[in-house]
N, C-alpha and C positions, 0 to 999 in steps of 0.2 A: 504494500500500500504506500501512496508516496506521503512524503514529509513534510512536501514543499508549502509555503504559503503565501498566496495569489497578494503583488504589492500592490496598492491604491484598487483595489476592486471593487468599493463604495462608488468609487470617484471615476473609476471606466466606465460601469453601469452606468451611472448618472450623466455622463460626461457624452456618448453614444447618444443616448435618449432611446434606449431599447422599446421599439412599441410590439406590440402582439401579431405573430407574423411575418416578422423579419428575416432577410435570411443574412444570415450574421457569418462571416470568418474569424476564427482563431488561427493567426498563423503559425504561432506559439505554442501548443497543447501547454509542454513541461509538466505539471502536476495536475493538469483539469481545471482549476480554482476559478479562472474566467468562465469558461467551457458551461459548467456545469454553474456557475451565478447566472449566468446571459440567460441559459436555457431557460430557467425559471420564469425569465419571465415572458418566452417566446410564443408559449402554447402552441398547442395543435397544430396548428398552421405555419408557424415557426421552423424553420430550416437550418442548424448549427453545424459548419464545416470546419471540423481542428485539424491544421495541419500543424506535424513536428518530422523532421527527419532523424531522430533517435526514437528508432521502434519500439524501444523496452518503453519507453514515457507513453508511447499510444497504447500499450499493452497494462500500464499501468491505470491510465483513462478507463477503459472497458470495463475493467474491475470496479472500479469506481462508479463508474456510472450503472453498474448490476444493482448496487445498493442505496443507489437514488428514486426517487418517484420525479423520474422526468419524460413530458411528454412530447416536447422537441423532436424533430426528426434531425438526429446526427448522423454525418459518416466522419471519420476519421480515418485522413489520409498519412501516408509514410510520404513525405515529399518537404522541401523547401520552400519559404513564401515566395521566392523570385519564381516559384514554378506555378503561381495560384492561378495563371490564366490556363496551364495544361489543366492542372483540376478541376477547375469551372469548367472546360471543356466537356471533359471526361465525365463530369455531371450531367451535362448537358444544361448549363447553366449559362445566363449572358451577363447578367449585372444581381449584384448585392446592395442590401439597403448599409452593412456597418462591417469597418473591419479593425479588429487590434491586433498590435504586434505586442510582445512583451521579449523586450532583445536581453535580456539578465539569462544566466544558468539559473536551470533550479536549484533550489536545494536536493535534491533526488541526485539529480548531476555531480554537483560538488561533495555531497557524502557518499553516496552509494555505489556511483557507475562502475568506479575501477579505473579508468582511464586518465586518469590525472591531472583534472580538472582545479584540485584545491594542494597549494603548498603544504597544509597539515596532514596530510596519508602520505606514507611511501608504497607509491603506484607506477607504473608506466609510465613512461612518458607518450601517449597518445594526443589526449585533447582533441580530439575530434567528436563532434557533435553525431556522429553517424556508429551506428551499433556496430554494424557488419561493414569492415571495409574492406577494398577492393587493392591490388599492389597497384594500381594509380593514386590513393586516395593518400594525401599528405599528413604526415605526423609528426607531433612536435619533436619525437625523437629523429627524424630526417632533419628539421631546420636546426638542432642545438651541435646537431655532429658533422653536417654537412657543409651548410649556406657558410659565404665566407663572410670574415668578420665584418667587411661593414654594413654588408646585408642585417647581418644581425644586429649590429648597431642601430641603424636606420630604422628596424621596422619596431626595436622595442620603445625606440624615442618617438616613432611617428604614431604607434598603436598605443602605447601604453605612456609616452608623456613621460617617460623617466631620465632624471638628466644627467642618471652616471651610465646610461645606456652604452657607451663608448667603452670604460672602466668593465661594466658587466660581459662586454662583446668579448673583448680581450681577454676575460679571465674564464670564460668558458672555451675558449680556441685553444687556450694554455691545457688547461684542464682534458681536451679531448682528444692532445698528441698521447697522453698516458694512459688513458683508458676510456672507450667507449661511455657517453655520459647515459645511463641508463634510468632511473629513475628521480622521481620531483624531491625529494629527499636531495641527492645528490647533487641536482640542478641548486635546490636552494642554497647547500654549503659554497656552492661555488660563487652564486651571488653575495653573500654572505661577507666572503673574501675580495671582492670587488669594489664595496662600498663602504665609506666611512663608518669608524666605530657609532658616531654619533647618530647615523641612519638607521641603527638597528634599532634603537629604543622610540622610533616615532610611534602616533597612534597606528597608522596605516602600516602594515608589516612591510617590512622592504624585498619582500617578492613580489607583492602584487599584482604590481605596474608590466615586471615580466611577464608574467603567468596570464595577466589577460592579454599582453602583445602575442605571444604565444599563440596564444587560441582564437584572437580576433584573424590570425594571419590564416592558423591551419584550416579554421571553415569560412574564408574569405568571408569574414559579414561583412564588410564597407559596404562591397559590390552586392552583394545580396542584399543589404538594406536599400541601397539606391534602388537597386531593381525592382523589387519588392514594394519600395513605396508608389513608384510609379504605376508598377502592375495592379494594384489595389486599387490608386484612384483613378485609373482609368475602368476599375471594375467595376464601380459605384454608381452608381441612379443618383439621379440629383437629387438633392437636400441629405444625398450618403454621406455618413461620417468614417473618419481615419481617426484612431486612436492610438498613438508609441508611444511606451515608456522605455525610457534610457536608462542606462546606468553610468555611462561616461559620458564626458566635455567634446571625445570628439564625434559620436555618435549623434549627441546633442546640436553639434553646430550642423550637421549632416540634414537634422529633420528640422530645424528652423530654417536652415534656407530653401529647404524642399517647398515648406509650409507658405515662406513669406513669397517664393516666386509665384504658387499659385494664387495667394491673394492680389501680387502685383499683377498679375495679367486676368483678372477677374473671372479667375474660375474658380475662387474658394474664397470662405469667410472662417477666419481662426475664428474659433472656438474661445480658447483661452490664450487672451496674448499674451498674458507671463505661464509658465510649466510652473504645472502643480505638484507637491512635494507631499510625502506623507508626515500626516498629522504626528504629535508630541505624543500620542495616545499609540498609534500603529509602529511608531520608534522602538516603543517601551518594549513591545507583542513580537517586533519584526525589527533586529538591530537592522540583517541585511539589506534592509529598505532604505536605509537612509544617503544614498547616493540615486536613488530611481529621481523621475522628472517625467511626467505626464504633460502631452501636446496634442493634441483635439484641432480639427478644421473640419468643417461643412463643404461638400462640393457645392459649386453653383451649376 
């Protein structure tokens, strides 16, 4: 059963304006918590389509939803949101009244997957959002022993914002003439060793910033969120709403300028022109909340 728990989900519901009948996407599944809030209030006539490309999170969903009284019609797909128009497709579906993204891992991801998603387990170094991969399918153990140092420099300061990224590049290149760098344990001592004494004691643990450059690179989400927001609102019926919650600044600046260009050429009306943040209350319930950022637009 997952663990996870759905951030600002008051505030998506509310924020959507879910009416009865809807046909709503999750591009997101992760733990259901949208999925199955939305449903509630969709009834009968209500159409909820979750997409996640980690199977196990879809298979978790089902379970979940065995033990709900929901009378939504769902299907729950295995696919990417940059793929929501083959879905629709595949549905035989042309336009949507509502669509959310929730771009954070779960918690189900970060505790349970195995694939080395969180700096506190010593796991693989995978990070990859996908259950079953393919020898195409990139891993962060390929970028930490392979990509050359200033690849790795570039992509941990341009994804993850860290500014000994340079210091970090270096001492994992040092680090992988002697031994194959094989798990997140390992990766962290290496950081570890890269970065000022005084870095280790911030609030923010001083792997982070790696760890999510890492894993924003290995399932390309830029390119996927760009894609994906596009795909969406060109899914949408007018007066259809788009709803992303972020967890980083550069994710962030990605969907406010998506948002502001379509208000600048009057095909959308923000919603909320500041991102909405979770409450002092949902902080307390949900630490991992407190970097999320809710952004709402109306098609025109």
């Amino acid at each position: 059963m997952t663990i996870h728990k759905p951030v600002l989900l008051k505030e998506v519901i509310e924020g959507l304006d879910i009416q009865v009948g809807d046909v709503v996407i999750d591009g997101t599944v992760g733990g259901g918590g949208y999925l199955i809030g939305i449903c509630s209030h969709l009834g009968k006539g209500g159409i909820m389509i979750g997409l996640d490309q980690d199977n196990s999170a879809l298979e978790r969903v089902k379970k979940k939803l065995s033990f709900q009284n929901i009378v939504c019609k769902t299907h729950l797909v295995n696919a990417n949101f940059r793929n929501l128009d083959s879905v629709l497709k595949d549905l035989n579906l042309e336009k949507v009244d509502k669509v959310v993204f929730d771009l954070g891992i779960s918690s189900d991801q970060l505790d349970n997957s195995g694939r080395g998603f969180s700096f506190q387990k010593d796991e693989p170094l995978i990070m990859s959002l996908k259950k079953d991969l393919t020898e195409d399918d990139l891993t962060a153990s390929e970028i930490v022993n392979n990509w050359d140092e200033d690849n790795l420099a570039d992509i941990i300061f341009g994804y993850g914002e860290e500014k000994f990224s340079r210091k970090i590049a270096k001492e994992i290149c040092e680090a992988r003439k002697e031994k194959k760098i094989e798990t997140t344990f390992e990766l962290v001592e290496i950081i570890e060793r890269a970065v000022p004494k005084w870095y280790l004691f911030k609030k923010t643990h001083f792997a982070t910033k790696t760890f999510q450059a890492l894993r924003i690179t290995v399932n390309d989400e830029i390119e996927s969120l760009r894609e994906g927001m596009q795909k969406a609102y060109d899914a949408l019926n007018s007066d259809g709403r788009l709803a992303i919650v972020s967890f980083h600044s550069r994710e962030d600046r990605i969907i406010k300028r998506f948002f502001r260009e379509m208000k600048n050429e009057k095909k959308g009306i923000l919603v909320n022109k500041k991102p909405i943040s979770p409450s002092p209350e949902e902080l307390k319930t949900n630490p991992r909340s407190r970097s999320a950022k809710l952004r709402i637009i109306q098609k025109i």
